[in-house]
C-alpha positions in Angstrom: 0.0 0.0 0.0 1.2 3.2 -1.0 2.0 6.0 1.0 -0.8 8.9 0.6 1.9 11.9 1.1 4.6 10.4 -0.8 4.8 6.8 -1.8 7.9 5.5 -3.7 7.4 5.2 -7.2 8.3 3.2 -10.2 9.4 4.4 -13.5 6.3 6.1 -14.9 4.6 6.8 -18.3 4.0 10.5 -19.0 0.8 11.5 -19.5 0.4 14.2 -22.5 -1.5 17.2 -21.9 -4.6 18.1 -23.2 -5.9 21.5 -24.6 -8.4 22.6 -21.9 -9.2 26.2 -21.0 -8.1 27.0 -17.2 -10.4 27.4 -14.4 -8.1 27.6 -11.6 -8.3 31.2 -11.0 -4.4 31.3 -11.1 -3.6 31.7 -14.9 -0.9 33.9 -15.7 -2.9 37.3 -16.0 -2.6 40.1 -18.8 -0.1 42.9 -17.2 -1.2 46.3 -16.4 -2.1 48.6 -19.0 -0.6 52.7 -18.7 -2.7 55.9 -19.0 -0.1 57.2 -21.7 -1.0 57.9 -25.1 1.0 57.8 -28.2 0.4 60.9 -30.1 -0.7 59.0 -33.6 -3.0 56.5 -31.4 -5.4 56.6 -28.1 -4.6 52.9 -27.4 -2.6 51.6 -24.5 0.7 49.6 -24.7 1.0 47.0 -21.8 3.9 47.4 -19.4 5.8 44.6 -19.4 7.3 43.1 -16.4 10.4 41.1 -16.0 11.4 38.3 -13.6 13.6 40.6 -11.2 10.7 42.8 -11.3 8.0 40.2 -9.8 10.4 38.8 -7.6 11.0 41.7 -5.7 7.5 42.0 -5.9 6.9 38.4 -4.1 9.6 39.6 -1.5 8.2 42.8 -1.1 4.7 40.8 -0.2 6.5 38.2 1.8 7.5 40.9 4.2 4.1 42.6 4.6 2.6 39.1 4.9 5.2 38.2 8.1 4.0 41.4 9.4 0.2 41.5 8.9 0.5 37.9 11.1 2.8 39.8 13.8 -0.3 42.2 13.8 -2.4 39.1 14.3 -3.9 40.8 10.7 -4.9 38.2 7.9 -2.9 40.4 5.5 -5.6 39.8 2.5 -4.1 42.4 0.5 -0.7 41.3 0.9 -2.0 37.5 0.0 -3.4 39.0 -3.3 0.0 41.3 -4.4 1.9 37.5 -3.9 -0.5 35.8 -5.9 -0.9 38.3 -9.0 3.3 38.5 -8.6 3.4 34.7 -8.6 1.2 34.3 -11.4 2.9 37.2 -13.6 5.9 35.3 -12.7 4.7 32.2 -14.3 3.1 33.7 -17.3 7.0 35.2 -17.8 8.8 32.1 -17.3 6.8 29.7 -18.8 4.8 31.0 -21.6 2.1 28.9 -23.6 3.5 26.5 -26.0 1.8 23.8 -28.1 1.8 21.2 -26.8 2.4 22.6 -23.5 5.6 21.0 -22.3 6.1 20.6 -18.4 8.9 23.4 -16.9 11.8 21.5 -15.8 12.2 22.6 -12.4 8.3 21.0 -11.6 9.4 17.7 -12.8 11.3 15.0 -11.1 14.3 13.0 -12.4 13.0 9.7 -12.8 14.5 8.1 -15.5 11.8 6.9 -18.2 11.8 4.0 -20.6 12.5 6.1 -23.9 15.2 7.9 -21.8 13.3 11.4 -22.8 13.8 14.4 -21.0 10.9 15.9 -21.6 9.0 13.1 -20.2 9.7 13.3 -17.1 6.9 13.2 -14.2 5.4 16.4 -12.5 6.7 16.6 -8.8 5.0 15.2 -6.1 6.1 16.5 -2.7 8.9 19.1 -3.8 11.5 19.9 -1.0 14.0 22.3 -0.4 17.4 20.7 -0.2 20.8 22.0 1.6 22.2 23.3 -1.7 19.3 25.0 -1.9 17.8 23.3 -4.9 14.1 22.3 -4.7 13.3 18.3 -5.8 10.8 15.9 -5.2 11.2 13.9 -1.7 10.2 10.6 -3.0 13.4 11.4 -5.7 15.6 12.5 -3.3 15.4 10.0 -0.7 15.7 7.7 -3.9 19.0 9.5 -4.8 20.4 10.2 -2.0 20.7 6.6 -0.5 23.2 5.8 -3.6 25.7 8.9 -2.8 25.0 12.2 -0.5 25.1 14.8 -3.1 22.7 17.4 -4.6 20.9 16.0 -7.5 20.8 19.3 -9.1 24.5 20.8 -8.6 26.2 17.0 -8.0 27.9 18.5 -5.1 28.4 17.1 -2.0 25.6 17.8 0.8 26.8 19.0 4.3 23.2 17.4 5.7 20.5 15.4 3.9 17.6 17.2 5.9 15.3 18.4 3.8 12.4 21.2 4.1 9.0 21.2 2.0 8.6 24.1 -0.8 4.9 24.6 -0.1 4.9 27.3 -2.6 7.0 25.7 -5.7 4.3 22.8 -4.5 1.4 25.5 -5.1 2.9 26.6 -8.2 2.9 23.2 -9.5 -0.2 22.6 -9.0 -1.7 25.1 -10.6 0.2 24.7 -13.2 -1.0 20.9 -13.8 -4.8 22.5 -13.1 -4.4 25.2 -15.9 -2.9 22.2 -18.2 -5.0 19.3 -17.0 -1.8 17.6 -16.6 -2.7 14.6 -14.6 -1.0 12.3 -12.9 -0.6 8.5 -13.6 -2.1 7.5 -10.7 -5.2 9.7 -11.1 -6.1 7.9 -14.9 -7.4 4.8 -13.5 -9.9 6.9 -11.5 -11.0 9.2 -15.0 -10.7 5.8 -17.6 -9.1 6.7 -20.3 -10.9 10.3 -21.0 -8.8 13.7 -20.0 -10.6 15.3 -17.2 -12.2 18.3 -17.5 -11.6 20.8 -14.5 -15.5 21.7 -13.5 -16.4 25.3 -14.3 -17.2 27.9 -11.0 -20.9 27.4 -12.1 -20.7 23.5 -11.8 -18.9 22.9 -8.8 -21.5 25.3 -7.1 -23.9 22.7 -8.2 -22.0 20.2 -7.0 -21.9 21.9 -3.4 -25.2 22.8 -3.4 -26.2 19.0 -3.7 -23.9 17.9 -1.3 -25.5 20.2 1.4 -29.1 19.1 0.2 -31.2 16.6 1.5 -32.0 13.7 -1.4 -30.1 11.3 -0.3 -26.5 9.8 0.5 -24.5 12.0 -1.3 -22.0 9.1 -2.4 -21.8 10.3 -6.2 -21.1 13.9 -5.0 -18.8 13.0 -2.4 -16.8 11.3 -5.2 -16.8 13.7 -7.5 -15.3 16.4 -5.2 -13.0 13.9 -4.2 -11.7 13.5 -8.0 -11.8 17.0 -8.4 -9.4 17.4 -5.2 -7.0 14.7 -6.1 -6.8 15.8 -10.0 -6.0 19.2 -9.5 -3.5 18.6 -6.3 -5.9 20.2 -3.5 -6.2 23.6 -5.7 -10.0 23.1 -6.6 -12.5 23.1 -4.8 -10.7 26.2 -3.5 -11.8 27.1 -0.2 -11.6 30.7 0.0 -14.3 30.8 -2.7 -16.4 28.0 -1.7 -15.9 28.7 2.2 -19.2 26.6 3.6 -17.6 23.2 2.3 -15.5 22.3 5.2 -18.6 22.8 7.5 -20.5 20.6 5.1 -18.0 17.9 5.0 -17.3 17.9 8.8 -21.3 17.7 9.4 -22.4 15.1 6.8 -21.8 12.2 8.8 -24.0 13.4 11.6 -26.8 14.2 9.0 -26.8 10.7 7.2 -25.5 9.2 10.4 -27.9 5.8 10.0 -26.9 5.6 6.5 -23.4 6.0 7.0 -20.7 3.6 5.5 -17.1 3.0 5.3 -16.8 4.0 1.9 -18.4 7.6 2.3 -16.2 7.6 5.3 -12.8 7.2 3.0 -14.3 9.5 0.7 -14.3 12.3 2.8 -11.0 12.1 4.2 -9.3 11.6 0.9 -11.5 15.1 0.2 -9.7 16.5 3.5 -6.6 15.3 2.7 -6.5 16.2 -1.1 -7.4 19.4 0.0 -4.5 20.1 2.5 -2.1 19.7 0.2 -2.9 23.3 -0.9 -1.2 25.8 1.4 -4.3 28.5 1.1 -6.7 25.2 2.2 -4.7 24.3 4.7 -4.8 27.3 6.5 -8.6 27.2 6.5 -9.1 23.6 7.4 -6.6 24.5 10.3 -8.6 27.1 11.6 -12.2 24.7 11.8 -12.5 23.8 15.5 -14.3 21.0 14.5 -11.9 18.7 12.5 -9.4 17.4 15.1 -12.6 16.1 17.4 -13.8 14.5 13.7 -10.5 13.1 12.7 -10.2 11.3 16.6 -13.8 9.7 16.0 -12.9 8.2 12.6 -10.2 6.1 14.2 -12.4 5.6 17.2 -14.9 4.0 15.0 -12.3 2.4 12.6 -12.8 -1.4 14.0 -16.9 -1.0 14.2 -16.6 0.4 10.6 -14.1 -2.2 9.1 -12.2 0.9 7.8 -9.5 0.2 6.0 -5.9 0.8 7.0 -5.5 3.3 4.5 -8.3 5.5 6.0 -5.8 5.7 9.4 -2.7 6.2 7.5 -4.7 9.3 5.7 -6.0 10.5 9.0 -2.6 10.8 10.2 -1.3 12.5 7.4 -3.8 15.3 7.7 -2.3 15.7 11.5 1.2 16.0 9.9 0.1 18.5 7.7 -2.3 20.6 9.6 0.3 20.8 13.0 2.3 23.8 11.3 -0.4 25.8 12.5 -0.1 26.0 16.5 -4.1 26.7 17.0 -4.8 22.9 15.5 -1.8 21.3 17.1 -2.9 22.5 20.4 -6.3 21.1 20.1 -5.3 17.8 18.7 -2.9 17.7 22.2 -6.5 19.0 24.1 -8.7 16.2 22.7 -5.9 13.3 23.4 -4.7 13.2 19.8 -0.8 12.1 20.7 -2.2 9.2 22.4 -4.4 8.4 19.4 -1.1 8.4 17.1 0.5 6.1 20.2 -1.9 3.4 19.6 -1.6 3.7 15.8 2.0 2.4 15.9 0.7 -0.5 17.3 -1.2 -1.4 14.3 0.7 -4.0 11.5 1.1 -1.8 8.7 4.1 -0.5 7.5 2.3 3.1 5.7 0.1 3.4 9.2 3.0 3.7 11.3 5.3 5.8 9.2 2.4 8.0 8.9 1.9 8.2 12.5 5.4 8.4 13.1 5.8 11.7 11.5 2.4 12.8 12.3 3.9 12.6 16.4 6.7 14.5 15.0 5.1 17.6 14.2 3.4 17.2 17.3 6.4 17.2 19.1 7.7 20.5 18.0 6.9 22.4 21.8 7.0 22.1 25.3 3.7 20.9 25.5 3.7 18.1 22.6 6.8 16.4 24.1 5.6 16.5 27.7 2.5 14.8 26.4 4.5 11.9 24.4 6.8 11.5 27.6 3.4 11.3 30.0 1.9 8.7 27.1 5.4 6.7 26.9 5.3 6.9 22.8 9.1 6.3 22.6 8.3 2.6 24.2 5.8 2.1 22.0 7.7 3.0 19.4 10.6 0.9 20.2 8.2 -2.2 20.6 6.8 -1.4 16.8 10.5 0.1 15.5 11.4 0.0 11.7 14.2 1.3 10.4 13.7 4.3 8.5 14.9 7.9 8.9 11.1 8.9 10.0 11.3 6.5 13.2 15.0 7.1 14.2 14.5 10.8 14.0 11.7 10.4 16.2 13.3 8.1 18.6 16.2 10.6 19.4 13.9 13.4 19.6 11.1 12.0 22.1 11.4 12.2 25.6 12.8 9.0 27.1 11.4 7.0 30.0 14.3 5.1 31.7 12.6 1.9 30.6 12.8 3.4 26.8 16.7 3.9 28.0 17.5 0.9 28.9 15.5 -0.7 25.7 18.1 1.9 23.6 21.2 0.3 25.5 20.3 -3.2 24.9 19.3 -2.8 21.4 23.2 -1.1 21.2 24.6 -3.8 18.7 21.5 -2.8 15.9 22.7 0.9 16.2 25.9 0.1 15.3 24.9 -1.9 12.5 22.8 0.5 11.1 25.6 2.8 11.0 28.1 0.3 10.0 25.0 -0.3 7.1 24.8 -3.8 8.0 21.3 -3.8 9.0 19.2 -6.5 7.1 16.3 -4.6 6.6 15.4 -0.7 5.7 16.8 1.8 4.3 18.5 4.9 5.9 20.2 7.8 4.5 22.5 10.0 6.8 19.6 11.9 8.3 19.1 8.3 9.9 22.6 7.7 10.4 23.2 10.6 12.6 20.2 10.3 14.5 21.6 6.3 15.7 24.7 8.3 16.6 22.4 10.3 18.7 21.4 6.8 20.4 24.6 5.6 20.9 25.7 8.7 22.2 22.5 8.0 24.8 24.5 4.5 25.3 28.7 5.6 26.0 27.2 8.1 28.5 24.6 5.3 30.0 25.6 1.3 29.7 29.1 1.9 27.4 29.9 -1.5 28.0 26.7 -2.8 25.3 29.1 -1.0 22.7 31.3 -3.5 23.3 30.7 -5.6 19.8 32.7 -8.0 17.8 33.2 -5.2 15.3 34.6 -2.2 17.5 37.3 -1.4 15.6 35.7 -1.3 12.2 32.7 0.7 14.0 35.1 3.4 15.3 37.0 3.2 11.6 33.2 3.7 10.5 32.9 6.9 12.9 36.4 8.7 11.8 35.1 8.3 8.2 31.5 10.0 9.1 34.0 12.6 10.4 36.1 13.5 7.5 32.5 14.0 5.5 29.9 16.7 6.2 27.8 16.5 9.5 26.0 19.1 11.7 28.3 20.4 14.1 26.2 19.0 17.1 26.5 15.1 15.6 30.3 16.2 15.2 30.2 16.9 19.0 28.8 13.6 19.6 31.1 11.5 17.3 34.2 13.1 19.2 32.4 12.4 22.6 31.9 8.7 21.8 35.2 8.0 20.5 37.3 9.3 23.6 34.1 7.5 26.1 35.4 4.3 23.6 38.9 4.8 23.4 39.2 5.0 27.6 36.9 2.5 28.6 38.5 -0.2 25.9 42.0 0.6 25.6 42.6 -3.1 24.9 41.4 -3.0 21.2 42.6 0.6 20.5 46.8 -0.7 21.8 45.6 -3.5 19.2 44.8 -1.3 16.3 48.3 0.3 17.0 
């Protein structure tokens, strides 16, 4: 079962685009028109913009933006300045063509079978890399596993911790909207006809049925949820059509006897489709409804027979949504961290990543960590571990029980495999790798004699190579910390290696 933020992907077929008109509202629009006259003609001559220009435009808005929210102002105007800047920008960089051809930096770099260039698939989950080059995350973490440089430049990474681009992410998709660009995994759903983006006029139809009273709304629900997935979370927009989150966190209480686990998946995949548009997101964050709805679907997961995917999408929309403090501290209110607990516990791989990294981002105060220590989520997590970067980031940054400490000091000898890269199963890049140095670093200082393994020597060869590449200066710390702990408390192996 594939992730629902970012599963990994096999070499894909590129859909072509078809010639649709846009609806997305965020079409490159026509430039602004002077009052001056030429002398032999009354007509206007467009002013015409360049890159620099709407980029210090977007900057410009940026800072106004940062300090309407200091004001505690929404800062609508500002919002508007950045999007007609954004969209100018995109109707200067990448002009109409026929066929429209995708802009290189929205695609990944997955090799395809014709070994085409300008086949390549429209980005996914774009993030921000150290080099500073945006790339998809599924690509990345792909890439990155085979050598620790930048995709882009080919140089050498000082960390491989990456950040998401919400706004190339935004940009994308509207991009894909105005082109009806859609994704392989969204054909299935639409046969084998390109869809057709609904026009303002029909999706108001479409809400207006799904807030009537006729019946189930099952064909409605689907439809929206279509529309959501096809055009990345950009339609239905929720700024224009701002009644739809009320109506999609109510409808289970208004067909509540009729209710089934199909128009149950329906609506979250709506919810979650939709979050993965910033301007959506910040709307769904602010209904003080959702967290209490998203606790009751898992609540009623077994009575339902929902499927795991439903949980694994629940927790996703918590990773999402807890950038926004007002939702993260509600989710804490209503018991959410101990929801995600018990989630770990369930035998999926997707479910437990997904929960794993929805705990994250509820870890990222006071408040959510005292709550994960008070819940013991690091023992749990220990008694479900997998080895991934998600869950070893997570293990060093939870609070630690001393029961979860001693579990870290016995399981000493699978630490220093996985940095050694001897572990049998998983995959971990060096955002991993320094987080196990973080645990064994937990171990010199707490029980150094469990890092007394049958490979000592070649693990502290291991640690003086990690050295001589790039690391953050606090895993440097700890490197130079459990070397000297290693080198006094087993001199024996250290007069060998001499």
């Amino acid at each position: 079962m594939n992730s629902p933020r970012s599963a990994a992907r096999s070499v894909r077929q590129q859909q072509a685009p078809s010639d649709v008109v846009s609806t997305s509202g965020l079409v490159p629009v026509q430039a602004a028109r002077t009052g001056i006259h030429k002398k032999d003609s009354s007509k206007q001559q467009p002013v015409v913009h360049t890159r620099s220009e709407f980029a210090a435009t977007m900057q410009s808005a940026l800072v106004k933006i940062q300090e309407a929210a200091a004001a505690g102002s929404k800062g609508e105007a500002a919002f508007a300045e950045m999007e007609q800047a954004m969209t100018g920008l995109m109707a200067v960089s990448y002009k109409e063509a026929e066929p429209a051809k995708l802009p290189r930096v929205f695609a990944t770099r997955w090799a395809q079978d014709d070994a085409n260039p300008l086949m390549e698939n429209v980005m996914d989950d774009p993030v921000t890399l150290a080099s500073g080059y945006s790339v998809d995350q599924t690509y990345y973490q792909w890439f990155v596993s085979q050598k620790n440089t930048c995709p882009v430049s080919g140089h050498s990474l000082p960390h491989s911790i990456s950040v998401p681009n919400h706004l190339l992410r935004d940009m994308i998709a509207a991009w894909c909207l105005d082109h009806s660009k859609l994704a392989p995994s969204t054909t299935a759903d639409i046969l084998s006809v390109p869809w057709i983006p609904p026009s303002e006029e029909q999706i108001q139809v479409i809400l207006e049925k799904l807030s009537g009273s006729s019946g189930p709304p099952k064909e409605t629900l689907h439809l929206i949820q279509l529309m959501s997935k096809t055009s990345k979370g950009v339609q239905p927009c929720l700024e224009k059509w701002p009644d739809l989150a009320a109506v999609l966190l109510d409808l289970k209480k208004k067909w509540k006897l009729l209710w089934t686990p199909d128009l149950e998946e329906e609506r979250i995949t709506i919810i979650l489709n939709l979050s993965m548009h910033r301007p959506n997101r910040e709307i769904l964050a602010e209904q003080r409804k959702l967290p209490g709805v998203l606790l009751k679907v898992i609540e009623k997961a077994d009575s339902l027979g929902s499927s795991a995917s439903l949980l694994a999408m629940v927790a996703s929309i918590i990773f999402l949504l807890s950038e926004f403090g007002m939702f993260r501290k509600k989710m804490l209110d209503i018991r959410g961290m101990k929801m995600l607990r018990d989630l770990l516990k369930i035998e999926d791989v997707v479910v437990r990543k997904e929960s794993g990294t929805a705990i994250l981002a509820l870890c990222t105060d006071e408040e959510g960590k005292t709550l994960a220590e008070d819940y013991n989520v690091a023992d749990t997590l220990l008694e479900c571990f997998m080895v991934t970067d998600e869950f070893l980031l997570l293990l060093e940054r939870l609070p630690k029980s001393p029961h979860a400490l001693d579990k870290i000091c016995d399981r000493a000898v699978e630490w220093v495999n996985i940095i050694m890269g001897e572990h049998a199963s998983g995959m971990v890049t060096s955002r991993g790798i320094h987080s196990a140095i973080s645990l064994i670093s937990i171990i010199a200082e707490r029980d150094v004699g469990k890092l007394k393994v049958k490979n000592l020597e070649d693990f502290k060869e291991r640690l003086r190579e990690l050295t001589s590449k790039r690391m953050p200066m606090q895993t440097m710390f700890l490197v130079d910390r459990i070397m000297k702990t290693l080198s006094e408390m087993f001199p024996a192996h250290s007069q060998l290696q001499n």
